[in-house]
C-alpha positions in Angstrom: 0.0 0.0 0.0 1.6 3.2 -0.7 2.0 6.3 1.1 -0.7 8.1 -0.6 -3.3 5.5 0.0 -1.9 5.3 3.6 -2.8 9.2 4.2 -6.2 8.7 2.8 -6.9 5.8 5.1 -5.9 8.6 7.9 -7.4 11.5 6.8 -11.0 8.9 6.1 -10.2 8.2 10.0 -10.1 11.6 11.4 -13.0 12.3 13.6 -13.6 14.5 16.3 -12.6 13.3 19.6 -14.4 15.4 22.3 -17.0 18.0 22.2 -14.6 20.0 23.5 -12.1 20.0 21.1 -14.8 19.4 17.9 -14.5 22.7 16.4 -10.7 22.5 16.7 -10.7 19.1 15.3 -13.1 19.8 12.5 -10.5 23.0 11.0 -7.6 20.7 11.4 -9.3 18.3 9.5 -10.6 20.7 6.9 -6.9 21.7 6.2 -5.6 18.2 6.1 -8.2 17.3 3.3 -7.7 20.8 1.1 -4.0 20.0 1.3 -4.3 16.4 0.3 -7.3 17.8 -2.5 -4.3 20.4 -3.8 -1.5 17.4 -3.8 -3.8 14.8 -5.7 -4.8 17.0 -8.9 -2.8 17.0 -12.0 -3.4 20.8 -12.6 -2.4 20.8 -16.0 0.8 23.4 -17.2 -1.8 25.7 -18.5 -3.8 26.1 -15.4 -1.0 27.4 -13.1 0.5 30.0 -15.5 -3.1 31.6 -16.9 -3.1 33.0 -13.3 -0.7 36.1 -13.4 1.0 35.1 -9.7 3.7 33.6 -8.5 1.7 31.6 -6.1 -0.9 29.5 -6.0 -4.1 30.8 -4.4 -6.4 29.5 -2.5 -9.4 31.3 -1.3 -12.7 31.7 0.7 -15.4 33.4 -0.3 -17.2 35.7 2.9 -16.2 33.3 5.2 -13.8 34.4 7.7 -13.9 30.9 9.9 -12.5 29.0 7.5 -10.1 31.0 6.1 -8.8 31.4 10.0 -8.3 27.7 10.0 -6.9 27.1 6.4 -4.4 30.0 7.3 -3.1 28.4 10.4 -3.0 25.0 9.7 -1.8 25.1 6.1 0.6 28.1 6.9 2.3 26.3 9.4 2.9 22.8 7.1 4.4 25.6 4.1 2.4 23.8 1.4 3.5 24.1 -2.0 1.2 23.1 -5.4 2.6 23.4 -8.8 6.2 23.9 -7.2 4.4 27.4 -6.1 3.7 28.8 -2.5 0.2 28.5 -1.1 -1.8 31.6 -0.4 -4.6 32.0 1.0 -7.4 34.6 0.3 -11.0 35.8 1.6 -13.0 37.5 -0.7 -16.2 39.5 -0.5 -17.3 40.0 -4.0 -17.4 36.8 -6.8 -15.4 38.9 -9.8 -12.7 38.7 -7.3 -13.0 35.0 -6.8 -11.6 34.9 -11.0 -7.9 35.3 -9.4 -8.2 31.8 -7.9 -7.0 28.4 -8.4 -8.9 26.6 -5.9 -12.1 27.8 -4.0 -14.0 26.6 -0.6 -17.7 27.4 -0.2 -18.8 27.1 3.2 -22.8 26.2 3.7 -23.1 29.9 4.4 -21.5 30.8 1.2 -22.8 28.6 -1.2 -26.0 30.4 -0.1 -25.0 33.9 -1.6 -22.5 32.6 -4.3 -24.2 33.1 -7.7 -24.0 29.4 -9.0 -25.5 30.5 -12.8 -22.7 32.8 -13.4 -20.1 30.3 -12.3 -19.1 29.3 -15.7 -17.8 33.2 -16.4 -16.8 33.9 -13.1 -14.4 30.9 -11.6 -14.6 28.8 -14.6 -10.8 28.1 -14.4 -11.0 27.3 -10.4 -11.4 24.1 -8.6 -14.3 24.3 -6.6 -14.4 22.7 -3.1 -18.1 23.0 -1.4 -19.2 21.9 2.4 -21.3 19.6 3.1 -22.7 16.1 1.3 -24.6 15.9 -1.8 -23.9 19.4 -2.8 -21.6 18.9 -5.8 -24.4 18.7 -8.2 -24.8 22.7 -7.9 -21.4 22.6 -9.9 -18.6 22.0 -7.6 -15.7 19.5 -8.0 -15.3 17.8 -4.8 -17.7 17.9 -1.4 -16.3 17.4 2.0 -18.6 16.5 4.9 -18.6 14.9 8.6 -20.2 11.6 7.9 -23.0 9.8 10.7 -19.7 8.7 12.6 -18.5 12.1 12.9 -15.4 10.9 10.3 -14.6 13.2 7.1 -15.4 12.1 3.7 -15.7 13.6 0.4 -17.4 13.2 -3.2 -16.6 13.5 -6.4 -18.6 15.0 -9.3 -17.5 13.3 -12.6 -19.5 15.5 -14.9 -18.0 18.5 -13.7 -14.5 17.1 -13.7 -14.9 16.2 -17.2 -15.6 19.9 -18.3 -12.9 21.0 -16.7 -9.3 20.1 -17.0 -8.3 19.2 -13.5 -7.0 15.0 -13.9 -7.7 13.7 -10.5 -5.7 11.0 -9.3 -6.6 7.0 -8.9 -5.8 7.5 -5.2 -8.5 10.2 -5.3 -11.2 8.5 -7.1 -10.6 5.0 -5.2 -11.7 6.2 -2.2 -14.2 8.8 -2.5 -17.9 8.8 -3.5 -19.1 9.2 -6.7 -22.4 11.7 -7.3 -24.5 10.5 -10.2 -23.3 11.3 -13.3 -24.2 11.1 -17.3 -20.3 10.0 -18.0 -20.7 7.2 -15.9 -23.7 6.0 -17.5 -22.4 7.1 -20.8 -19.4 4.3 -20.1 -21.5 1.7 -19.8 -23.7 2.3 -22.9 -20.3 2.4 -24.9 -19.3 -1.4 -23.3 -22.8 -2.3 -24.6 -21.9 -0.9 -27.6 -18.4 -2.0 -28.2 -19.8 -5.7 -27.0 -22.8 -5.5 -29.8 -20.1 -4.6 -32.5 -18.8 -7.2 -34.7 -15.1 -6.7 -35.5 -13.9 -7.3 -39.1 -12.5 -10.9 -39.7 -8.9 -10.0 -39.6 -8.9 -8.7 -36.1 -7.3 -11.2 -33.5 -10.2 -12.1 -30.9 -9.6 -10.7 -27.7 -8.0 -12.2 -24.8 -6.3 -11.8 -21.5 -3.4 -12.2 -23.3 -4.7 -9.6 -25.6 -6.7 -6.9 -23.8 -9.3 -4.4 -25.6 -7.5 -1.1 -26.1 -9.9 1.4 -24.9 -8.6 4.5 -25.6 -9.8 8.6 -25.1 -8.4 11.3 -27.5 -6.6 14.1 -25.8 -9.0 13.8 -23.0 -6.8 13.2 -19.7 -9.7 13.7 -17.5 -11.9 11.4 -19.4 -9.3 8.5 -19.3 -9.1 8.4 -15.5 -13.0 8.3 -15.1 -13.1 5.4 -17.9 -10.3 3.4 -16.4 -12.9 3.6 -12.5 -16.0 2.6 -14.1 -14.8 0.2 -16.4 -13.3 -1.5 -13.7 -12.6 -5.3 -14.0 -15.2 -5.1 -16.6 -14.7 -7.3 -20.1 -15.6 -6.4 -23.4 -15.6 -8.7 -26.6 -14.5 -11.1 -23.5 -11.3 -9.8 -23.5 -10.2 -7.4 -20.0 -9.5 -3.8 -20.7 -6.7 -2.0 -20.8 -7.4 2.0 -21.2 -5.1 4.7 -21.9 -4.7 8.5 -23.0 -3.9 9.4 -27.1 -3.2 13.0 -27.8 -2.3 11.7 -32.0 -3.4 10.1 -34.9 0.5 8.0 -35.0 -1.3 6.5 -31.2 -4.6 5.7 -32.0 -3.9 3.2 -34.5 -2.5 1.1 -31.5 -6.4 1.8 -30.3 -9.1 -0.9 -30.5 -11.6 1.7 -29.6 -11.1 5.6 -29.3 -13.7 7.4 -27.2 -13.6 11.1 -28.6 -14.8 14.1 -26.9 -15.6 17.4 -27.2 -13.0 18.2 -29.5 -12.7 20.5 -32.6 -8.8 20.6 -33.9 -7.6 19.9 -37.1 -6.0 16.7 -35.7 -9.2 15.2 -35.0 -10.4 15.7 -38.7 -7.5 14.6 -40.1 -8.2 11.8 -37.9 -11.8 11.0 -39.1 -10.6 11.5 -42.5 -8.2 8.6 -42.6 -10.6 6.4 -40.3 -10.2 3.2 -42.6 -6.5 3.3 -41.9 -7.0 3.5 -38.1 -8.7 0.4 -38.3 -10.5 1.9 -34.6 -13.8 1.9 -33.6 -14.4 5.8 -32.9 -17.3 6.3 -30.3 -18.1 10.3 -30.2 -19.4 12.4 -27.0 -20.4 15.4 -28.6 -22.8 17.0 -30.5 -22.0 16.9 -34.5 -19.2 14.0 -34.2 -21.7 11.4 -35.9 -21.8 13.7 -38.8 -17.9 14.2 -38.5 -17.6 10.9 -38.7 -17.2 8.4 -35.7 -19.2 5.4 -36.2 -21.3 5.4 -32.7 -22.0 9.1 -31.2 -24.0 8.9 -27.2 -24.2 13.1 -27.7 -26.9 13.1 -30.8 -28.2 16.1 -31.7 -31.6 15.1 -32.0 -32.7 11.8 -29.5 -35.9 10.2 -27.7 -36.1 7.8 -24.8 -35.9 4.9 -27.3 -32.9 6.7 -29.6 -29.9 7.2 -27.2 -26.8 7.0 -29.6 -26.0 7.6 -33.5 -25.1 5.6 -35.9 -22.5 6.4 -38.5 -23.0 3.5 -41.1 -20.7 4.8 -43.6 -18.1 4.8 -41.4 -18.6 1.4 -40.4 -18.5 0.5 -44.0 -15.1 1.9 -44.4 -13.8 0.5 -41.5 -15.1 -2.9 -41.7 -17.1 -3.0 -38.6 -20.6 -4.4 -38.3 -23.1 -3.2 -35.7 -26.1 -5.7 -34.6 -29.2 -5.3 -36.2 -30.7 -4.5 -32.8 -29.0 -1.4 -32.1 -30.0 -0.4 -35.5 -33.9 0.3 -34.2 -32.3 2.0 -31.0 -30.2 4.8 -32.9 -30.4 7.8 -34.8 -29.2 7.4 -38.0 -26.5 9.4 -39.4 -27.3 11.0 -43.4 -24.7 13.3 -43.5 -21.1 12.0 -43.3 -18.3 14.8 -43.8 -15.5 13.1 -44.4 -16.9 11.0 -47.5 -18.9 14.2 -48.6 -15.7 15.7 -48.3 -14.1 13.4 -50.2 -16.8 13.2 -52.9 -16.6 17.1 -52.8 -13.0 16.8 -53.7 -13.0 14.3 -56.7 -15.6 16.6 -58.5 -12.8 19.2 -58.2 -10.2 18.1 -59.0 -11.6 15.6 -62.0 -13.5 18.3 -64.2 -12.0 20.4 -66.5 -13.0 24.0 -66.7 -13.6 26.0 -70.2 -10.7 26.8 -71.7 -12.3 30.7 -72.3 -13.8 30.8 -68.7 -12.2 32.4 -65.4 -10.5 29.1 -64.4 -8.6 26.5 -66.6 -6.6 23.6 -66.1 -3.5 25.8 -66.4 -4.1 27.8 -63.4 -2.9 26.4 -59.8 -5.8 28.0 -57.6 -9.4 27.8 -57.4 -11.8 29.2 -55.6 -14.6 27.4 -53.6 -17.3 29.2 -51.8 -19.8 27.1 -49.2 -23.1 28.3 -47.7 -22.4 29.9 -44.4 -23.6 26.7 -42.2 -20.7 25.3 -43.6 -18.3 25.9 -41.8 -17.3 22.3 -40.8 -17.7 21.1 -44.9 -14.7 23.9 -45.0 -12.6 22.2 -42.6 -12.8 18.3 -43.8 -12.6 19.9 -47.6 -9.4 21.7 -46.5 -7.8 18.6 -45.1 -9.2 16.3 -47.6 -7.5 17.9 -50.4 -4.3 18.5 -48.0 -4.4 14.7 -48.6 -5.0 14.4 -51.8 -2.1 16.7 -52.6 0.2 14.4 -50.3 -0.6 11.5 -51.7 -0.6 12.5 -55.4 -3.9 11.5 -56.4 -4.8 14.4 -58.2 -5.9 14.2 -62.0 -5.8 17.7 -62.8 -3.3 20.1 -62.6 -5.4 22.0 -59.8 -2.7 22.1 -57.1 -4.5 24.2 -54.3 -7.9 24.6 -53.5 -8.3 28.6 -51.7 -12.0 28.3 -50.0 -13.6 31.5 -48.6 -17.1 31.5 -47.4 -19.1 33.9 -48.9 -22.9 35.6 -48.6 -25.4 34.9 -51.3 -24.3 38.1 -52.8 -21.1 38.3 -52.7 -20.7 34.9 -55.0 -21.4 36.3 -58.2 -18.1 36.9 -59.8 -15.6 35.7 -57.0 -16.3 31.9 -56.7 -15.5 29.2 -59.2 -16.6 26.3 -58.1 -20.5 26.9 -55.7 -21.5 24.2 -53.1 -25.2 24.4 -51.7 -26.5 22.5 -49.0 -29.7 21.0 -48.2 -30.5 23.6 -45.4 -30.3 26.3 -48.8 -33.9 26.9 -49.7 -34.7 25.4 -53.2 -35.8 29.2 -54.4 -32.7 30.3 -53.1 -31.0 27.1 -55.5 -33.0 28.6 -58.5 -31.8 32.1 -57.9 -28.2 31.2 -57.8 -28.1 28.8 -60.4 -29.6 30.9 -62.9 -27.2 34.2 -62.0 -23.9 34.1 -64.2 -22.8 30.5 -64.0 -21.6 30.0 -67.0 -18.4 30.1 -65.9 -19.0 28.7 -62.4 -19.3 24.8 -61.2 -22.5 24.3 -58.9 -22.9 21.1 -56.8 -25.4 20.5 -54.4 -25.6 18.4 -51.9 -29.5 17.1 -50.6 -31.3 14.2 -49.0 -33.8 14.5 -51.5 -33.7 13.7 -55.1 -36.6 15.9 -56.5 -34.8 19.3 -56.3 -35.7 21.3 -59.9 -32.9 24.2 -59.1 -30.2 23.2 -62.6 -27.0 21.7 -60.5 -23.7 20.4 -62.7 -23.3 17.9 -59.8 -25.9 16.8 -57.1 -24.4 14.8 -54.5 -27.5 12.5 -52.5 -27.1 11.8 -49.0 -28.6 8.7 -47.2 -26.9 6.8 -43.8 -25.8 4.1 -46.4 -24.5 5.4 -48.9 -23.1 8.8 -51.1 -24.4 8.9 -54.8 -23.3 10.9 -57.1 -25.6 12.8 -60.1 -24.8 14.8 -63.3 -26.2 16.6 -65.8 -24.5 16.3 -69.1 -26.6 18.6 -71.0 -25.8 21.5 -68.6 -22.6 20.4 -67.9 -21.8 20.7 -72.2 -23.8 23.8 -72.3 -21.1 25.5 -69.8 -18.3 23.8 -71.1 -17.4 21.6 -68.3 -16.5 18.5 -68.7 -16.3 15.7 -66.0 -13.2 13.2 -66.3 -14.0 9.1 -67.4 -13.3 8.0 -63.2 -16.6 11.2 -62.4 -18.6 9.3 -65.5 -18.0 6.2 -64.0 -18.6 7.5 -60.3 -22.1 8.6 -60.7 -25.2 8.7 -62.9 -26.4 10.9 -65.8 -29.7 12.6 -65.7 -31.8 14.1 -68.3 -32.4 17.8 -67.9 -36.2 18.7 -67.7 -37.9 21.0 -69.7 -38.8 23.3 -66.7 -34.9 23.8 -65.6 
């Protein structure tokens, strides 16, 4: 048993041993916990040095009798966190309470601290609170005198999560848990991973050969996962999770659990899924559409529709989910990275007119996305930073320059136009009847009766990507699509009311 466990053990023990000397005892005890709090919290680099001080504060908030105690207790024991001096502060008004590391809500002050405007006010600060089952108000950690007149403490796992405070398995092992939406969101992805048949050139799973279970450049996450997991099997092999911050890790990963993140790694990630050979399970809102194959944040759920479900994904990746969770998910019709991808081939493969703004000649083109699109700008960006790397291109288009404009501003700047299925179809009409002679137009929809002209319509279903032209008004502008496009998709006949 090591020292740290050892001090918890103590610390759990510490009651008050007269009535005489309770009120003595219980400020000891409060200082012995904060200090052991302080000592078991990775605080992260960035945490210690967005605070312009040279110590490390810890403060109060109206509530001189604690601040008494922590002051001549934790004074005395010259406590150190972050290899920076403690200090400790009592504050009056909340704005002040924005200079702290660490803060300690009393009962008293937890009634007159403004809990709604938390998020702006000590968002940055690890928040301590008195008294038991009070860390759903938003705190991290509650310390109360149990029946026995012994300390313990909870922990409140949703709020760790949002934050970036990595508490330590010492910490978690002995305190209490509040209820919390990770921990059932844990489970649901073992049932998940369990009802997922891998592709037949995985090795089966083994004690020999633990599950992987791995969270992307979520520290905080990773410890929470590796408690509630437990001794836990899935595909009846034991677990073994661990922390990714790249894409060079994950493909060590037999499952990557994938948070609330936005970077440019993770696209790049979803974009070369079917190399990764992972099962990516998403925990925010958006990340079926970006491109994980399960998602337990959808955007749009019921009681009986819990999760997502990417299937193009799985058919890259050559996983198979059970029919049964099929009628429990929300299924995905959008996928980025193979609309991206799609997006990309249309580009590259068709040649412009010869007389018009663009030809094959010129390097740079010009792509200009509805303003939802945003995201479609991102996994277009990195797509084609692929394509580039791996010399797949077929024209002699070497960079694609995107820039997002208004409705108005596209006539005349944009060479190639890609419209949405949130764009009104009026809207379509307009724009595809304004000066685009010169100007490629896709459009992307879930429906296949759109009358708006299009050179390229691009159908989205959770299956599948299919891919529609129209010859007559490609020819009539003078573009013409490459043999692999011709191949790729299907010719329409152009109606007489277009």
């Amino acid at each position: 048993m090591t020292s740290v466990r050892l001090l918890f053990i103590g610390l759990l023990c510490f009651c008050a041993s007269s009535k005489a000397q309770n009120e003595l005892d219980v400020g000891l005890g409060k200082s012995l916990f904060i200090r052991q709090f302080l000592a078991e919290i990775d605080w992260r680099i960035e945490t210690t040095q967005q605070k312009q001080f040279n110590e490390f504060r810890l403060c109060t908030f109206r509530d001189s009798v604690n601040y008494h105690y922590f002051s001549k207790h934790l004074n005395k024991l010259r406590v150190e966190v972050q290899g920076k001096a403690l200090r400790i502060s009592n504050f009056t008004q909340e704005r002040q309470l924005s200079r702290c590391h660490a803060i300690f809500l009393s009962d008293d002050s937890q009634k007159v601290f403004n809990w709604e405007n938390a998020e702006s006010t000590v968002a940055k600060a690890l928040i301590i609170v008195e008294g038991q089952n009070q860390v759903g108000k938003g705190a991290h950690i509650g310390l109360f005198l149990n029946q026995q007149q012994t300390f313990n403490y909870e922990l409140n796992p949703d709020r760790f999560i949002q934050s970036i405070f990595v508490p330590s398995p010492a910490l978690l092992q002995y305190a209490q848990l509040s209820k919390s939406k990770i921990a059932a969101k844990i489970e649901l992805l073992r049932q998940l991973v369990n009802f997922t048949e891998w592709p037949e050139s995985a090795l089966p799973f083994s004690a020999e050969k633990p599950f992987v279970l791995c969270t992307f450049k979520q520290p905080v996450l990773n410890e929470f996962l590796g408690h509630f997991i437990g001794n836990k099997t899935i595909q009846g092999g034991s677990v073994k999770n661990q922390a990714v911050d790249n894409i060079d890790e994950i493909k060590g990963c037999d499952t990557v659990f994938i948070g609330n993140d936005y970077s440019q790694t993770l696209i790049k990630a979803l974009i070369n899924r079917a190399e990764m050979k992972a099962l990516l399970v998403g925990n925010a809102p958006q990340l079926g559409e970006k491109g994980v194959h399960y998602n337990l944040e959808p955007t749009q759920s019921t009681s009986s529709q819990r999760f997502e479900i990417n299937l193009m994904a799985f058919a890259q990746t050559g996983h198979t989910p059970r029919f049964e969770l099929l009628n429990s998910a929300v299924l995905i019709e959008k996928d980025y990275p193979e609309l991206a991808k799609t997006l990309n081939q249309i580009i590259q493969q068709t040649r412009w007119p010869k007389k018009g703004k663009v030809s094959e000649e010129q390097a740079k083109i010009t792509v200009c996305l509805s303003q939802q699109d945003e995201l479609l700008q991102s996994f277009l960006q990195k797509s084609t930073e692929n394509a580039l790397l791996e010399k797949t291109l077929k024209t002699k288009i070497k960079k694609i320059n995107f820039s997002q404009l208004s409705m108005k501003q596209r006539n005349g700047q944009c060479d190639v136009v890609v419209l949405n299925a949130l764009t009104k179809e009026s809207s379509l009409q307009n724009m595809a009847l304004e000066n685009v002679k010169d100007k490629l137009l896709v459009v992307s929809s879930y429906e296949k009766n759109i009358k708006a002209p299009f050179h390229y319509r691009v159908f989205l279903s959770p299956r599948k990507i299919e891919l529609e032209f129209d010859l007559d008004f490609l020819n009539a502008s003078g573009f013409l699509p490459s043999e692999t496009l011709l191949q790729l998709g299907k010719a329409i006949q152009r109606r007489g009311d277009d």
